[in-house]
Kinemage of the C-alpha trace (Angstrom):
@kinemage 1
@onewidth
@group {chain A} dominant
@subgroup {mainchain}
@vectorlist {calphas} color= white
{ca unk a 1} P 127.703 91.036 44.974
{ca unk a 2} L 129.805 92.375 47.261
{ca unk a 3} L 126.870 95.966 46.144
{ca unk a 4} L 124.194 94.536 46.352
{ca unk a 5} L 125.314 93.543 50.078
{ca unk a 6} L 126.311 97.388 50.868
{ca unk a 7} L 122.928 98.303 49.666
{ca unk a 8} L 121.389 95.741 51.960
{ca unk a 9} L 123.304 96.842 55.015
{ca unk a 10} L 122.203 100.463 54.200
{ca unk a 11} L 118.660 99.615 53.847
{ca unk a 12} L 119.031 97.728 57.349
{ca unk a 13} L 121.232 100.383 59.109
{ca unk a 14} L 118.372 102.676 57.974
{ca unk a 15} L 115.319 100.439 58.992
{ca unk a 16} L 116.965 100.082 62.354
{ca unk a 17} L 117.354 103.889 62.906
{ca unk a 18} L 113.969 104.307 61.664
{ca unk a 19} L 112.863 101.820 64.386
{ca unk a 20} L 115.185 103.436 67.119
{ca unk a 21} L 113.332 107.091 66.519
{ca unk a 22} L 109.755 105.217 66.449
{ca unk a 23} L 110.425 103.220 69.864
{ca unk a 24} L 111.523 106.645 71.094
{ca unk a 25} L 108.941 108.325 70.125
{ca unk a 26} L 106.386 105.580 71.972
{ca unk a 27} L 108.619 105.915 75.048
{ca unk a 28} L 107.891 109.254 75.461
{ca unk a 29} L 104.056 109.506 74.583
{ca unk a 30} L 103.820 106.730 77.112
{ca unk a 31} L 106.090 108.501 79.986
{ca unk a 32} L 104.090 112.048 79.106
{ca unk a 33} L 100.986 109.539 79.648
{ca unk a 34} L 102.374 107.969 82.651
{ca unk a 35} L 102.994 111.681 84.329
{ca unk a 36} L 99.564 112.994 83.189
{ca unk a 37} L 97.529 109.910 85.306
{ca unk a 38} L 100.289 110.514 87.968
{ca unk a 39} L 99.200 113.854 88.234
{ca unk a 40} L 95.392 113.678 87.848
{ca unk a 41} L 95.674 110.784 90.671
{ca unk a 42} L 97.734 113.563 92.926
{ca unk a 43} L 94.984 115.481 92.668
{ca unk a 44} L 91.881 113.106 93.028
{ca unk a 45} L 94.007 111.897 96.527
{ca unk a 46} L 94.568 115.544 97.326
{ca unk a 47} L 90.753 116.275 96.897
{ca unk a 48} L 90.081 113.017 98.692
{ca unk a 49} L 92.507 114.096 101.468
{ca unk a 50} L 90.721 117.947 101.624
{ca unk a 51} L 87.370 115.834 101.727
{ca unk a 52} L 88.220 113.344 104.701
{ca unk a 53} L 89.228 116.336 106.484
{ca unk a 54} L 86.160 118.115 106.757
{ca unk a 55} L 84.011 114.987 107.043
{ca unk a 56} L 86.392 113.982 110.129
{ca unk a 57} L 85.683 117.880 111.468
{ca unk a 58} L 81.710 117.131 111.066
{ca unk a 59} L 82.372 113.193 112.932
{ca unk a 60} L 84.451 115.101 115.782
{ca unk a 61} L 81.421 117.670 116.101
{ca unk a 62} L 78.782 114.841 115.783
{ca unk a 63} L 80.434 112.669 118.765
{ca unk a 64} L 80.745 115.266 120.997
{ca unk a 65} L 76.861 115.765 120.488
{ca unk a 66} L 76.235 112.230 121.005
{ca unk a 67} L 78.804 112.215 124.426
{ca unk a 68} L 76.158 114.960 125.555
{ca unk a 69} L 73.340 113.402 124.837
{ca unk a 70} L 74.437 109.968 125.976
{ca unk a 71} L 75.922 111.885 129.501
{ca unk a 72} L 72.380 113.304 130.451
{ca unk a 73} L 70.632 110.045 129.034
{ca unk a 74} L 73.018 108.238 132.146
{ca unk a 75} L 72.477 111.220 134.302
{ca unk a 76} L 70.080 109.434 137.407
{ca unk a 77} L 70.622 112.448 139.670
{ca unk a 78} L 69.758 115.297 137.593
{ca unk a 79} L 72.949 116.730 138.459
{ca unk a 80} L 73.577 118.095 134.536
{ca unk a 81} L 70.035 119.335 134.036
């Protein structure tokens, strides 16, 4: 009995180890996928940033077209012509 019980205890001490190195092993695929989507998401929000950027450039440009426009538009005097 009291062999049958070691073997047991083996057989459990080494289907719990066996269990430890597969948890570990899905902890780290899921970290190594957790840091690949943080890094492809730094980069879509870096390309987003670089985007905004110019498209606020072309707005700035675009309003200072339309201040012109609007400022002879309101101009009753002809003093800008």
């Amino acid at each position: 009995m009291r062999g049958t019980a070691f073997v047991v205890g083996g057989l459990l001490l080494v289907g719990g180890a066996g269990l430890v190195v597969i948890a570990d092993q899905q902890r780290e695929a899921a970290f190594e996928q957790t840091r690949v989507q943080a890094e492809l998401a730094a980069r879509r929000l870096s390309e987003a940033r670089d985007t905004n950027y110019r498209l606020a450039e072309t707005l700035t440009a675009l309003r200072s077209q339309i201040a012109e426009q609007d400022a002879r538009l309101n101009d009753e005097s002809g003093f800008l012509e």
